[in-house]
C-alpha angles and dihedrals in degrees: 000000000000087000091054099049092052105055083040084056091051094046091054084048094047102038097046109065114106124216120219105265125240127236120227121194136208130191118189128200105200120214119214090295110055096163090060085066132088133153139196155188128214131187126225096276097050106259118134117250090183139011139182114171121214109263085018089125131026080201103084113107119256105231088350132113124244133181123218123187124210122189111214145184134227109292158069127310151163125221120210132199115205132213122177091190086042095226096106126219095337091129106149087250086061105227130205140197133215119187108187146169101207109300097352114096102218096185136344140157143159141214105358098012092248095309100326095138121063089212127046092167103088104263122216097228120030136272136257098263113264135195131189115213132195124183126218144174131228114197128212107288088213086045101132089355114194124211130260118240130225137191122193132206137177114224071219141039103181128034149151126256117273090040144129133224129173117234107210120201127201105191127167134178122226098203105080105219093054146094150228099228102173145354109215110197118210136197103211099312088335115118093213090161158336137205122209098209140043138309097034135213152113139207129243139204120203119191107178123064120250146094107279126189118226125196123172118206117206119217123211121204083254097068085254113152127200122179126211118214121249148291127205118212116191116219119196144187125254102267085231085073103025119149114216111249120256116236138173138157128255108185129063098046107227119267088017130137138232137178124257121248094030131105127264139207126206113187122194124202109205134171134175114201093199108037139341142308116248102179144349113206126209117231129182092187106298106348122072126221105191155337136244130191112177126048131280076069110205146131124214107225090202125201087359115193131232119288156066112314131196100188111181117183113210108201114196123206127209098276093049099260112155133214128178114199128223111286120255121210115223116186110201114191133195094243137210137122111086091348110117138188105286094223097048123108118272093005112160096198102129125212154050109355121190141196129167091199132060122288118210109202104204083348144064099186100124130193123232087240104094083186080086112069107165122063120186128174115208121014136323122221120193134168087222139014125179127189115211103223120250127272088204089046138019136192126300100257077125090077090071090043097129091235098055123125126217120207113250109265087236084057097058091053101053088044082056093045086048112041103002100236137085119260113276101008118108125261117240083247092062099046081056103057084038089063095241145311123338093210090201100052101041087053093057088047089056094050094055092055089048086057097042095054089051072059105054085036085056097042085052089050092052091052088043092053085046085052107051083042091063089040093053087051096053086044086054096047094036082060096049095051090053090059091050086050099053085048 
């Protein structure tokens, strides 16, 4: 019985998804005897979608044009032309039909309909009553739906606390008979708002101090979601009250060694409660080797010489507060003995090893991208990886916003039948031109769909439960009918 009421379940969740409906238009061009003239629609079943009689209206126009729009769903149909005279649209004026959906004609037809009357020659008496029908089809307007695409942008990317910025959305739609029905704004995974028309935005007030990350995600007729990628937006304090920034640095480690003639790297790590970082600055005592403005904050010391270091790093906030950190003490030797060149095969020389270019690893075919900085050829094996997650992504936790959507399962099918791959998840043509697979962002993809699918499971349980609740209550009554039989 569980069984039953399962695939029963599934059948009420599967069944029951609409479609948006199509509209067909006609235009008629009536000849001299417009009452002679009726038209209708009927579904695949029979049944008549639409239906005007012949003589239903004095209204129509004598010789004029007139344009009537039908909403339909998907489906089969037949459209019929009516004569009561049974000679068509002869007039005189002739006269002439067009049903169409856009810029497909469906049916259409002049004069005699295409042979529909057995005397064009004018009879005396009138003719058995004809009609000329055409069937057509109309498909599912959300069949292999595409979705719509979105961009996001701050009229601000840095402001104090108590103000306001705009966030602005461009969002478009591929599929041609659909709509852009609504752009939702987020704060992280936060809805905060959303606008109905073009163009689209909403402005937002942030309070506490901080750097906040902002997405819009634009929403078709069709239930189809695209997400844009993200905006950061900077709040600071008011300078009056500002807090100096915190730094330190986390490589080298103090007291430790390195080899002369060899690169160096110095990382800093540096924070500002109240506002943002605008630059750390590299010091070997006095003197400063160099500046950086965008975290991960570090400078290469290349080629550095023997000798006792005291690198500082200064980090300045946005109101022009300064920290040094704590010194750290760097020994570089002149190396030998057993030291060895840390690149060259074999070499035992632990530690730290740096190199601003590209390394190929069995290979030295390098990309033009020089966002890519490490080449291997075979295989690569490893205890542990971790993917940092992307500042232009994120994870799925979306997928459980109370306010997400998921597509119609019907949907879905007819998007597999059509393209052979599931919604929002790449094509194997586009990993190719993509040159591969982004590991990171085919992960968060796959857990989506695993969440979306712990959402259709539980949308199935809840029909199932409604289900064996009705069932319970025609056990009960059929009971009850059986004792007022045997009585």
């Amino acid at each position: 019985m569980k069984k039953t009421l399962l695939g029963l379940g599934l059948f009420l969740l599967f069944s029951g998804i609409l479609s948006a409906q199509t509209t067909v238009t006609l235009v008629v061009n009536f000849d001299g005897f417009p009452n002679e003239v009726g038209w209708k629609i009927t579904n695949s079943s029979g049944t008549a979608i639409v239906l005007v009689m012949p003589g239903a209206s004095n209204a129509f126009p004598s010789g004029e044009s007139r344009t009537y729009n039908y909403a339909l769903d998907p489906g089969s149909y037949t459209f019929t032309m009516l004569d009561s005279y049974g000679d068509g649209l002869l007039g005189p004026p002739v006269g002439s039909f067009s049903l169409s959906n856009g810029a497909t004609v469906l049916a259409s037809g002049s004069g005699d309909y295409d042979g529909i009357a057995s005397n064009n020659s004018g009879p005396s008496t009138p003719l058995t009553p004809k009609e000329k029908s055409y069937p057509f089809t109309i498909g599912s307007s959300c069949s292999g739906n595409v979705n719509p695409t979105v961009t996001v942008s701050a009229s601000s990317t840095t402001i104090t606390t108590g103000a306001s910025f705009t966030l602005s959305a461009t969002a478009s739609d591929a599929n041609g008979n659909n709509t852009i029905t609504k752009v939702e704004f987020y704060k992280g995974a936060t809805k905060i708002g959303e606008d109905l028309t073009s163009p689209y935005s909403f402005v937002q007030t942030e309070s506490t101090a901080g750097t906040y990350s902002y997405t819009a995600r634009a929403i078709d007729n069709c239930s189809g979601q695209g997400n844009s990628t993200a905006v950061s937006v900077t709040v600071n304090t008011p300078c009056g009250s500002n807090v100096a920034p915190t730094v330190s640095i986390s490589q080298p480690a103090n007291n430790s060694t390195a080899t002369a003639g060899t690169n160096l790297q110095i990382n800093a790590s540096a924070t500002d409660s109240d506002g943002s970082i605008s630059q750390v600055q590299f010091y070997n005592g006095a003197n400063l080797l160099g500046t950086s403005t965008t975290s991960p904050y570090s400078y290469i010391y290349t080629t550095i010489p023997a000798g006792t270091y005291t690198f500082t790093a200064r980090a300045t906030d946005n109101c022009g507060a300064v920290t040094t950190s704590s010194v750290i003490t760097v020994t570089v030797s002149a190396g030998g003995g057993s030291s060895c060149n840390p690149w060259a095969l074999n070499c035992t020389t632990t530690g730290d090893i740096s190199r601003t270019g590209r390394v190929g690893i069995g290979t030295g075919n390098f990309l033009s991208d020089a966002s890519y900085l490490l080449y291997v050829k075979g295989g690569i094996r490893a205890e542990k990886v971790q993917l940092e997650l992307s500042s232009t992504g994120g994870w799925a936790d979306y997928v459980f916003a109370p306010d997400y959507k998921l597509m119609p399962l019907k949907q879905v099918a007819e998007y597999l039948k059509t393209y052979r791959h599931l919604p929002g998840m790449a094509s194997e043509a586009e990993m190719k031109a993509e040159g591969g697979i982004n590991v990171g962002k085919i992960t968060a993809q796959q857990q989506a769909k695993i969440e979306e699918l712990f959402l259709y499971v539980i949308e199935v349980n809840k029909k199932v439960e409604h289900l064996q609740t009705e069932l319970e209550q025609l056990r009960k009554e059929n009971q009850s009918l059986r004792k007022q039989a045997k009585k």
